[in-house]
N, C-alpha and C positions, 0 to 999 in steps of 0.2 A: 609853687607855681602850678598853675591849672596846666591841663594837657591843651586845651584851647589856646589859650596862653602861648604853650613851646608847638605847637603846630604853626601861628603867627608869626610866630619869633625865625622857628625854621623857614619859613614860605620867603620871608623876607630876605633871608643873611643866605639862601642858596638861591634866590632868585627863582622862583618855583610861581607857575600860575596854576589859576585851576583845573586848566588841562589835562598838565605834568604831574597833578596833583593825583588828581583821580586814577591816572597812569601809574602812580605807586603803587594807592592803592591795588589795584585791579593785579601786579606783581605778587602780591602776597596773599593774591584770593580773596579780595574782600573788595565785591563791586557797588562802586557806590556813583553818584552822579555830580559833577561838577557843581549842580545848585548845592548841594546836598553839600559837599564839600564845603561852598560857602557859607553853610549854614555853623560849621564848625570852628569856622574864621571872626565870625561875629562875638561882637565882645557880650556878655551877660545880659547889659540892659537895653540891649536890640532885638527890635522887632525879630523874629525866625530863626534866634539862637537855638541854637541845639547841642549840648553838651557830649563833649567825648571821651568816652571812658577809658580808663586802663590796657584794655583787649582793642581797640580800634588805633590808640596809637601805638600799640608797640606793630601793631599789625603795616599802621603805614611807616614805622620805623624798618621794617623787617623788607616792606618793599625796596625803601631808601637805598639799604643794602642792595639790593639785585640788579636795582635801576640804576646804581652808579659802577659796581663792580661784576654784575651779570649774576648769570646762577649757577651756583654750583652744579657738580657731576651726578646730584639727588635728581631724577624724574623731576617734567614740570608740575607735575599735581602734587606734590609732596608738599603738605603746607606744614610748618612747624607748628606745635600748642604753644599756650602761649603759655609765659613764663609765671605767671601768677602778677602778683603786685608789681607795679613798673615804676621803678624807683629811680631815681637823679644817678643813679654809680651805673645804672643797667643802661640808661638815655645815653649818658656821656661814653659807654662802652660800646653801644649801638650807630653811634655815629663815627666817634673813631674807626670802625670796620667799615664802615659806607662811605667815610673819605679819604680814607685809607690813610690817617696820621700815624706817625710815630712821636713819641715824648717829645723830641727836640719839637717838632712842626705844633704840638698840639703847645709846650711851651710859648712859643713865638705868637703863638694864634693870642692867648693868654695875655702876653706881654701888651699886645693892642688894645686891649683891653683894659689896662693899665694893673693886671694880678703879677706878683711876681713870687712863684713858690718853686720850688727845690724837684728836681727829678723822681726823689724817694714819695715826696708827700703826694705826687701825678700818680704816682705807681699804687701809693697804698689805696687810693679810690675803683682798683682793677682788681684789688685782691679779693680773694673770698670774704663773707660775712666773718666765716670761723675765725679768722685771721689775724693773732693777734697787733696786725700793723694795719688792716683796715680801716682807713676812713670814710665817713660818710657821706658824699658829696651834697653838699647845700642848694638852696635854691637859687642862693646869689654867686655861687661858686659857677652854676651850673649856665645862669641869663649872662654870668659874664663873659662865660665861655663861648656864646651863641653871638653874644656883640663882638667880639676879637675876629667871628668868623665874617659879621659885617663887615668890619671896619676893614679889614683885610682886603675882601671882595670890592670894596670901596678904593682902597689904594690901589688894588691891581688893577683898575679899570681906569684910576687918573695917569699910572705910568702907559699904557699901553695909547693912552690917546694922548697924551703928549711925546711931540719927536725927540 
């Protein structure tokens, strides 16, 4: 999955506009402009596509974090490097921290999704590389996990508007 791709995916299933968008970014030190933003949004064979590298989405992943759960006790200029290659285990690890799930929730999230895996095989996608229980999270492991966040988002919003 392209990083354009799960930035779409995200925009969608957290209800995020270009605004709030840019408002990430600009969290994690990296100001960029709502057009700009939608230039990121566009799919490949569109007009003013602009593709987003490795380093720009872990960067608005990084905001994600601060803009849902604040900022840590670090100075605000304190901007973290980045991690090097931003892999499917690192995305799903980055969000979990920015929505603050736990197994069970991130389970459940899954289960809307229609995946249904085991505590231990959630866990071996957190563990280190070295690790000999690590798994690697996939691309379709990882778009299912962003749809379960839809679909959820979708059901809470039909319970809360019916009495």
């Amino acid at each position: 999955m392209t990083n354009n791709d799960l930035l779409r995916r995200l925009r969608y299933a957290l209800d995020l506009n270009g605004v709030i968008m840019t408002e990430i970014f600009a969290l994690a030190g990296y100001e960029i402009g709502p057009a700009d933003v939608l230039k990121f949004l566009k799919k490949e064979e569109e007009q003013g596509f602009s593709a987003c590298d490795d380093t720009v989405m872990s960067l608005f992943l990084d905001g994600l974090i601060v803009y849902r759960r604040g900022r840590q006790n670090q100075s605000a200029d304190a901007v973290q490097p980045a991690e090097g290659a931003l892999t499917n285990n690192l995305v799903l690890r980055k969000l979990r921290i920015a929505l603050e799930l736990n197994d069970e929730t991130m389970l459940d999230i899954l289960k809307e999704a229609g995946v249904s895996i085991s505590k231990s095989q959630l866990s071996a996608m957190f563990r280190s590389v070295e690790h000999r229980n690590y798994k690697q999270c996939g691309d379709q492991f990882l778009r299912n996990f962003i749809r379960g966040l839809t679909l959820g988002r979708k059901n809470t919003a039909k319970k809360n508007n019916n009495p």
